[in-house]
Backbone as ProteinMPNN parsed JSONL, in Angstrom:
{"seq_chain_A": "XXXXXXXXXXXXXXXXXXXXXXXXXXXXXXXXXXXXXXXXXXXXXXXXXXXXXXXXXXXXXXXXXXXXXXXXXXXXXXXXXXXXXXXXXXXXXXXXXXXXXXXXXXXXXXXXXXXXXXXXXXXXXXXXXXXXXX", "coords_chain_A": {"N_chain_A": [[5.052, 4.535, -17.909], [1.383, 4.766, -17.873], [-0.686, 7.067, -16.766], [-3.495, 6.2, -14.902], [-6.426, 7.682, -14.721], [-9.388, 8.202, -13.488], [-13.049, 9.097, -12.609], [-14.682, 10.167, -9.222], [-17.13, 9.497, -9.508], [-16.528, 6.868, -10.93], [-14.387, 5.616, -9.388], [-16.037, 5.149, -7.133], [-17.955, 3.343, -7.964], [-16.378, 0.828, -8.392], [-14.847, 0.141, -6.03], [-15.132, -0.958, -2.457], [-16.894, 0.492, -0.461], [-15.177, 0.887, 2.313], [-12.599, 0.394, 0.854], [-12.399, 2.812, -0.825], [-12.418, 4.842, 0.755], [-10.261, 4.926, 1.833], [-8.48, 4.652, -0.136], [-8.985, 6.669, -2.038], [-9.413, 8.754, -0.511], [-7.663, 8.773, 1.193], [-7.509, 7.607, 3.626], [-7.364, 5.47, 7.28], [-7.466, 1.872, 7.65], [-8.218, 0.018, 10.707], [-5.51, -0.796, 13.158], [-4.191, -4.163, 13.292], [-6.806, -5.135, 12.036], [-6.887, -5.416, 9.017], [-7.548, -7.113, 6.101], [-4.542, -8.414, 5.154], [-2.486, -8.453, 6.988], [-1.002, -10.427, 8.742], [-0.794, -12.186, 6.853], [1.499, -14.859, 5.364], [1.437, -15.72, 2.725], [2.949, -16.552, -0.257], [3.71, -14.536, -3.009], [2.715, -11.773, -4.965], [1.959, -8.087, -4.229], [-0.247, -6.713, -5.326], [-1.444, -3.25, -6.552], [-4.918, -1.928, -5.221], [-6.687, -0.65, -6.671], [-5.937, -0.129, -9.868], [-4.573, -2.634, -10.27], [-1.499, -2.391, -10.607], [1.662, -4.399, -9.683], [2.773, -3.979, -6.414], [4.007, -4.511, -4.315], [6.493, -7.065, -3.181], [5.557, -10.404, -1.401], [8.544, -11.167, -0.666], [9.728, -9.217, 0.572], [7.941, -8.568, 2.79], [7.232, -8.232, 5.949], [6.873, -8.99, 9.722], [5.952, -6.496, 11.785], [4.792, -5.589, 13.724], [3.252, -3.442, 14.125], [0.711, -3.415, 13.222], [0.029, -3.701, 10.502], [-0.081, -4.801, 7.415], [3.758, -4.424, 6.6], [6.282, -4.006, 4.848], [9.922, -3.975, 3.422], [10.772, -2.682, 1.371], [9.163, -1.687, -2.105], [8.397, -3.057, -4.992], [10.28, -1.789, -7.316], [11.521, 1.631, -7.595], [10.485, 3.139, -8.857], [7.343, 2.249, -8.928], [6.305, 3.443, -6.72], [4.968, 6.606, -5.35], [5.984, 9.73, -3.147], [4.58, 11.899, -0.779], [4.742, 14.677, 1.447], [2.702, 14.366, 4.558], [0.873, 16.169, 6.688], [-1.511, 15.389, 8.64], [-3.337, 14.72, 11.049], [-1.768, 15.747, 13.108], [1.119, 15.838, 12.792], [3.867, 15.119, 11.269], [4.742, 12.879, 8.724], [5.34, 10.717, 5.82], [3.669, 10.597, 2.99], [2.35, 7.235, 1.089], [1.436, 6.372, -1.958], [0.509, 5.164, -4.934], [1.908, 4.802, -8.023], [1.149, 4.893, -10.625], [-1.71, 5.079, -10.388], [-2.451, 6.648, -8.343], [-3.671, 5.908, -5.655], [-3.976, 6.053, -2.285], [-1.74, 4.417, -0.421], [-0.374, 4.321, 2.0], [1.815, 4.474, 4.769], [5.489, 5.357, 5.202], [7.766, 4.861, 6.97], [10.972, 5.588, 8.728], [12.203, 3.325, 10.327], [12.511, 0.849, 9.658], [13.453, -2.946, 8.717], [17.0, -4.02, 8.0], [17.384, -4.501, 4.23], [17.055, -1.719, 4.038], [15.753, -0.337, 5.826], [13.994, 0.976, 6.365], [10.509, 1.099, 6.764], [7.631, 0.296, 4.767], [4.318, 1.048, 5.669], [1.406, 0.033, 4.968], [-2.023, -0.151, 4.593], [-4.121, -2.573, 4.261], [-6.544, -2.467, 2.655], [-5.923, -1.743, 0.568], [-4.44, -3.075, -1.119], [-3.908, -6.013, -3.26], [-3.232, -9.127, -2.896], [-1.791, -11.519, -5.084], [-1.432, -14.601, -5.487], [-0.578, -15.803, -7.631], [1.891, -14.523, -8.849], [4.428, -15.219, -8.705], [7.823, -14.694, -7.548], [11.068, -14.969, -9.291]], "CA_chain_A": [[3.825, 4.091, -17.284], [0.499, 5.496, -18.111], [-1.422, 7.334, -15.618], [-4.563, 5.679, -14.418], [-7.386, 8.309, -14.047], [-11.13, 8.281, -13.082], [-14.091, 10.146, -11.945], [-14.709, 9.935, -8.273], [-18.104, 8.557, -9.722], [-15.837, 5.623, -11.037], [-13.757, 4.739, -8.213], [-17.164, 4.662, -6.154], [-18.265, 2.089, -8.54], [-15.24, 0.037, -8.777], [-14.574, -0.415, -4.877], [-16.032, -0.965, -1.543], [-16.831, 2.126, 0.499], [-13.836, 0.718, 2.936], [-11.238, 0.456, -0.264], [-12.683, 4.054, -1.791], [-12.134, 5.875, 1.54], [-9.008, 4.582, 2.001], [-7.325, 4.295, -1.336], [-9.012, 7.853, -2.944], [-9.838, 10.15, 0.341], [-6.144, 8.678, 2.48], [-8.191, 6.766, 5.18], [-6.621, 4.438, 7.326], [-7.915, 1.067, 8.439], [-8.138, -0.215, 12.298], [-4.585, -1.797, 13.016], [-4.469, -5.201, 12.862], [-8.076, -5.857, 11.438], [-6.562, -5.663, 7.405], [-6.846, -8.748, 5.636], [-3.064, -8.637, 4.739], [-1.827, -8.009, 8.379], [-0.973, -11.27, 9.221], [-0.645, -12.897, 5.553], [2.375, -15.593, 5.024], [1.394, -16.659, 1.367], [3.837, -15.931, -1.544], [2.962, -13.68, -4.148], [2.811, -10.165, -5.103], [0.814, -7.031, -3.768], [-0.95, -5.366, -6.423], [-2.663, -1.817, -6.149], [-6.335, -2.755, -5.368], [-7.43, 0.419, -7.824], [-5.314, -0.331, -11.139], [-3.808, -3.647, -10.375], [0.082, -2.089, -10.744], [2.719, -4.539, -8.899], [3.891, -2.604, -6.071], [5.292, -5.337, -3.154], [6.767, -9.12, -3.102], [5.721, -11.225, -0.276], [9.543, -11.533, -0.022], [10.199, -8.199, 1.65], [6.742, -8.345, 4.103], [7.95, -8.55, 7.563], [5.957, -8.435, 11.026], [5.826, -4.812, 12.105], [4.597, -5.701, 15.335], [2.166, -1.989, 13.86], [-0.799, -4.073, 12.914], [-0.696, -3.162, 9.265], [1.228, -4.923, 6.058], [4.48, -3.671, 6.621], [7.583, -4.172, 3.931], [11.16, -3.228, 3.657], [10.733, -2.025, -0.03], [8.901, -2.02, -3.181], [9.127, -4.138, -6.389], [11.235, -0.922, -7.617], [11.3, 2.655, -6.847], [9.181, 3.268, -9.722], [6.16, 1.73, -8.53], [5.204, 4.275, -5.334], [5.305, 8.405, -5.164], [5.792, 9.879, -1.94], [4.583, 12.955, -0.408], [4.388, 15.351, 2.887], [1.542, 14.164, 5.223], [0.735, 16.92, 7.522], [-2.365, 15.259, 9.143], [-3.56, 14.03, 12.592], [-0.732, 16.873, 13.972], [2.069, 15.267, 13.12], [4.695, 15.281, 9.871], [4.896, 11.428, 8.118], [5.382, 10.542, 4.541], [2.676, 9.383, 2.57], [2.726, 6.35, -0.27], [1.027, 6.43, -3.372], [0.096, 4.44, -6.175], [2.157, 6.088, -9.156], [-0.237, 4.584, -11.73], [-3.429, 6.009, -10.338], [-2.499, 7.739, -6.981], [-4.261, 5.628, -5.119], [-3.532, 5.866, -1.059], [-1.476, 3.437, -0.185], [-0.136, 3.612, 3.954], [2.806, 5.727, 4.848], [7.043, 5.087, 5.123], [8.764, 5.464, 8.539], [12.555, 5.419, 8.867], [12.637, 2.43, 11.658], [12.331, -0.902, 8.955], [15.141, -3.377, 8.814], [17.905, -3.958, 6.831], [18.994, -3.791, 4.394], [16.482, -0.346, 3.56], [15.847, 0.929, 6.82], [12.714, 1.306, 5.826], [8.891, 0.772, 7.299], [5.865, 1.056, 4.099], [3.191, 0.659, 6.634], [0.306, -0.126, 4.262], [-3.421, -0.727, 4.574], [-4.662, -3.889, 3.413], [-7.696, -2.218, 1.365], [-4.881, -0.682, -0.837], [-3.766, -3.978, -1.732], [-5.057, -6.978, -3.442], [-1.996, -10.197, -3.094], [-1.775, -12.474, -6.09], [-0.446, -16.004, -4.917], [-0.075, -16.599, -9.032], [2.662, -14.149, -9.191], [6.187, -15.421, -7.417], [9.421, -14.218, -7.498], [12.16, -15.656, -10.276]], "C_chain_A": [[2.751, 5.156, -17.52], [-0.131, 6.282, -17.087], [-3.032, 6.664, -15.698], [-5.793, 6.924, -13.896], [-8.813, 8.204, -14.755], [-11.739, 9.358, -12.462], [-14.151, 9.651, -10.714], [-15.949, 9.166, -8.548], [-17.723, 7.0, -9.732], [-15.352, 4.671, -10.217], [-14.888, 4.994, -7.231], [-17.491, 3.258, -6.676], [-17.684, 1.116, -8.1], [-14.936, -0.454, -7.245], [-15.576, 0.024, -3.746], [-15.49, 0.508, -0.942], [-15.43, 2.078, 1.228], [-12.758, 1.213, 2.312], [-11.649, 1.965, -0.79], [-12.244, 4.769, -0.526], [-10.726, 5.738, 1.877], [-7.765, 4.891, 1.129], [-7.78, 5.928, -1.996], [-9.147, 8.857, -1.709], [-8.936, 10.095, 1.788], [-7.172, 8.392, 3.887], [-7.369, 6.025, 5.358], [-7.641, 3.154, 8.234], [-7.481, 1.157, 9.842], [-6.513, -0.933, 12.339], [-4.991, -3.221, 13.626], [-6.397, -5.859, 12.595], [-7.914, -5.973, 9.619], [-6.642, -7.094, 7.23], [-5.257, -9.344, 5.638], [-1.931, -8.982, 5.79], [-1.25, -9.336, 8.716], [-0.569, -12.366, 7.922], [1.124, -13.415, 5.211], [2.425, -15.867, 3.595], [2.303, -15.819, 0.552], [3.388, -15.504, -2.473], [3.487, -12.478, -4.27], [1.731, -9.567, -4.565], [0.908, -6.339, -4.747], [-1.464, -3.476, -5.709], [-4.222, -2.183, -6.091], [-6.946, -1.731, -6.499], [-7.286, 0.069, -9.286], [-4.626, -0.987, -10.856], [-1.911, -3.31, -10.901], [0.527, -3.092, -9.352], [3.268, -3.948, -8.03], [5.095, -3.329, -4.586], [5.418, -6.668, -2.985], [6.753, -9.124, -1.537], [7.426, -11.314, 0.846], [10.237, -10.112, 1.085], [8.755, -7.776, 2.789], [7.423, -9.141, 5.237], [7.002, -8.153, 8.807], [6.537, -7.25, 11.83], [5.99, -4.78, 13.37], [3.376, -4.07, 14.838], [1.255, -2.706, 13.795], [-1.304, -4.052, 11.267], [0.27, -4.165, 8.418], [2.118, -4.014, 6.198], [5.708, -4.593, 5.489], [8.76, -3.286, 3.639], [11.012, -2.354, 2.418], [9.735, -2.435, -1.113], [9.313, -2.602, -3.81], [10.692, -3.416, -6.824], [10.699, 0.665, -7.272], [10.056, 3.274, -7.445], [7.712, 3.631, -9.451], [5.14, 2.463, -7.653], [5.797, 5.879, -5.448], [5.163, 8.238, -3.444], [5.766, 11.174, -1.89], [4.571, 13.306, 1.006], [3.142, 15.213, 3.404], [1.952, 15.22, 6.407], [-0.195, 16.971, 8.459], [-1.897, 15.039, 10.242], [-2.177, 14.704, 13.262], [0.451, 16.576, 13.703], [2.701, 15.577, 11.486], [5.208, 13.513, 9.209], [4.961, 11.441, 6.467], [4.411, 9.486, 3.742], [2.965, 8.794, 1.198], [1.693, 6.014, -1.147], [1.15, 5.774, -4.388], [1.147, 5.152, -7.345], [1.537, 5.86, -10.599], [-1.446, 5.082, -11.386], [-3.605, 6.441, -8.839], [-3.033, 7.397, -5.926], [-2.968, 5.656, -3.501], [-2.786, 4.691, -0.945], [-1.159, 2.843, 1.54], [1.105, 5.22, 4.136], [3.949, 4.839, 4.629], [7.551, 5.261, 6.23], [10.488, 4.649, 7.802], [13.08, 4.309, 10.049], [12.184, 1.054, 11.156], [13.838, -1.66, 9.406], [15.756, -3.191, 7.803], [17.404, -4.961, 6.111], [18.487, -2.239, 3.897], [16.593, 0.164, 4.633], [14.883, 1.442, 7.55], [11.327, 0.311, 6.196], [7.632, 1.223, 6.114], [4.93, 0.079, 4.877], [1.92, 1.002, 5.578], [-1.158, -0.625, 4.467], [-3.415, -1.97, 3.375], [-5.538, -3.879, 2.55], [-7.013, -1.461, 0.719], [-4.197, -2.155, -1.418], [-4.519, -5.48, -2.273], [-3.267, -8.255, -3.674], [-2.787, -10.94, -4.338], [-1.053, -13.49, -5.908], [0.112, -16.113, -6.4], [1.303, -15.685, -9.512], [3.878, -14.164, -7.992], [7.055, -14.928, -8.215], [9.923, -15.342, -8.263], [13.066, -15.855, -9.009]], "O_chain_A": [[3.064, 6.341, -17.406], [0.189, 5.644, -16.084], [-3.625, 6.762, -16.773], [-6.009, 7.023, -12.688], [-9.21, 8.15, -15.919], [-11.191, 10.314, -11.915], [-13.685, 8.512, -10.701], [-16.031, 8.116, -7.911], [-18.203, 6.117, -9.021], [-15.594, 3.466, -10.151], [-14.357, 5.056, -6.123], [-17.351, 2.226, -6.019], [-18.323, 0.37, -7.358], [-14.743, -1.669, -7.218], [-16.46, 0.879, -3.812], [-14.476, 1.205, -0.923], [-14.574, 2.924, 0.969], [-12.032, 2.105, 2.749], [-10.664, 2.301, -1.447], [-11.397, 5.587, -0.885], [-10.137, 6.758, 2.235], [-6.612, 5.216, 1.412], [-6.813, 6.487, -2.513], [-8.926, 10.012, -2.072], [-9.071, 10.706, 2.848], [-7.35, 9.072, 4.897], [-6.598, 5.628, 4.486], [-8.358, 3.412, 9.202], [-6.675, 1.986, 10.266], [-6.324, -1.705, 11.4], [-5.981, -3.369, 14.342], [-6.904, -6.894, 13.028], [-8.778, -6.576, 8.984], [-6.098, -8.001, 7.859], [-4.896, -10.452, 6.033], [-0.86, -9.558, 5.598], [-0.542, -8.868, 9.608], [0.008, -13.404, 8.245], [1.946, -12.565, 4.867], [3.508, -16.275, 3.177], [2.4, -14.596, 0.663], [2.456, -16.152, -2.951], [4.559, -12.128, -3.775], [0.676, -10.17, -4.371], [1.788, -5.549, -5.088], [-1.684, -2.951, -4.618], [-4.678, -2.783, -7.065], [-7.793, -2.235, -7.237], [-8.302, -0.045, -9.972], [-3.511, -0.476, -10.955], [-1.279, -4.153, -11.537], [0.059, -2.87, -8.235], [4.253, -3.282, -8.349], [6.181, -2.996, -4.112], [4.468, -7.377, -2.653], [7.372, -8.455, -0.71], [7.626, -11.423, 2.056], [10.999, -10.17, 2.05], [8.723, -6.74, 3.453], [7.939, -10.255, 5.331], [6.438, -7.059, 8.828], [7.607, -7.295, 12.437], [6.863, -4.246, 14.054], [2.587, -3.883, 15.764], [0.691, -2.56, 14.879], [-2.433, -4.261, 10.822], [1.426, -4.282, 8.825], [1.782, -2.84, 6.041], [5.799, -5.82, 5.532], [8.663, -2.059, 3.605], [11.182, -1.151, 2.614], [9.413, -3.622, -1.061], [10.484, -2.958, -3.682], [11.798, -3.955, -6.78], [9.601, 0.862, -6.751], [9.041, 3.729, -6.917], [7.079, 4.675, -9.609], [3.912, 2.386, -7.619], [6.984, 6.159, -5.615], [4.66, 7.374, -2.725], [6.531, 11.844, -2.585], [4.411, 12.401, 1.825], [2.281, 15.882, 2.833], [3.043, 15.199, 6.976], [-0.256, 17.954, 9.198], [-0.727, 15.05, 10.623], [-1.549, 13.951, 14.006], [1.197, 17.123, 14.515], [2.04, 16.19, 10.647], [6.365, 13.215, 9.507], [4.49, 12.457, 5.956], [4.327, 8.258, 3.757], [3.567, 9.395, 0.309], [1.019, 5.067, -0.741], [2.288, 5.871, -4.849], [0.96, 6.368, -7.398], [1.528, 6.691, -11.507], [-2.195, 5.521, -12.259], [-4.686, 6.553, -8.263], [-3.08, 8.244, -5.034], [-1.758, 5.43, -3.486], [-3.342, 3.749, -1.51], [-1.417, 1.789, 2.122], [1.11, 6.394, 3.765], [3.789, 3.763, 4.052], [7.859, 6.452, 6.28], [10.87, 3.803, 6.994], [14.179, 4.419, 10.592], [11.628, 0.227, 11.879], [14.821, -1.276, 10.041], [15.43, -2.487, 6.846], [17.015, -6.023, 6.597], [19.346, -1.512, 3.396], [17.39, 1.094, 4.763], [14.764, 2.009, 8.636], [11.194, -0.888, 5.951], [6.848, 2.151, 6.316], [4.794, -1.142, 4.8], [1.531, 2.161, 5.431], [-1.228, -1.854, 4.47], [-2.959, -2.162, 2.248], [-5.665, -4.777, 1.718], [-7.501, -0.431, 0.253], [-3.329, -2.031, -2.283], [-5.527, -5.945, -1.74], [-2.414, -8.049, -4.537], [-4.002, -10.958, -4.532], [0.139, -13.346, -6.181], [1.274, -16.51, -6.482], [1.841, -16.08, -10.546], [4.131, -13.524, -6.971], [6.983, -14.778, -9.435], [9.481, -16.48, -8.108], [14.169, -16.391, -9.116]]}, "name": "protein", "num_of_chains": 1, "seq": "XXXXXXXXXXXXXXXXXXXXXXXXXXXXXXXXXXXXXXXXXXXXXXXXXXXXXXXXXXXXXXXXXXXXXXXXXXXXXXXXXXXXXXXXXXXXXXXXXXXXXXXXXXXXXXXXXXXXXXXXXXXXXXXXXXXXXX"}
């Protein structure tokens, strides 16, 4: 996979102030005000920056958090994770691995069969109804 990089000039261009503070400077939306938060339709979740694949409809599950939450990615591939040390606390943050873009964080309190919580902002993601699951 290639890497995806821009000027901060660029990704001003390219997205709304909301999606640029979010996706390049790790902002987080309000919980439940995301578009996605609440979203039933089948598809895929893109990266809203560089359109990379990163979560099927089929593992989005209600959080009860307020945010797009899913048990896992397409594949592991798809997301980096690093040490978040903000807002006082120690969390793991999720990442684009095509162009780094913010994505939400990871908690350890999802279901099975991961385990696993990616609590994602909705201006990190753009769904595609035209892409379903085989």
């Amino acid at each position: 996979m290639s890497k995806v990089i821009k000027s901060d000039d660029e990704w001003r261009a390219e997205l709304s102030s909301e999606e640029y503070e979010i996706t390049r400077r790790a902002a987080t939306e309000q919980a439940f005000t995301g578009e996605y938060c609440e979203t039933k339709t089948p598809g895929k979740y893109l990266c809203r920056c560089c359109g990379e694949p990163l979560f099927d409809s089929r593992t989005k599950y209600d959080s009860g958090s307020g945010w797009p939450s899913f048990f896992e990615p397409i594949n592991s591939d798809v997301v980096d994770t690093k040490e978040d040390r903000t807002m006082f606390m120690l969390r793991t943050e999720v990442l684009c691995s095509k162009c780094d873009a913010h994505l939400g964080h990871v908690f350890p309190d999802g279901p099975e069969p991961t385990g696993l919580r990616f609590c994602m902002n909705s201006a990190s993601l753009k769904l595609d109804p035209t892409e379903t699951s085989e």
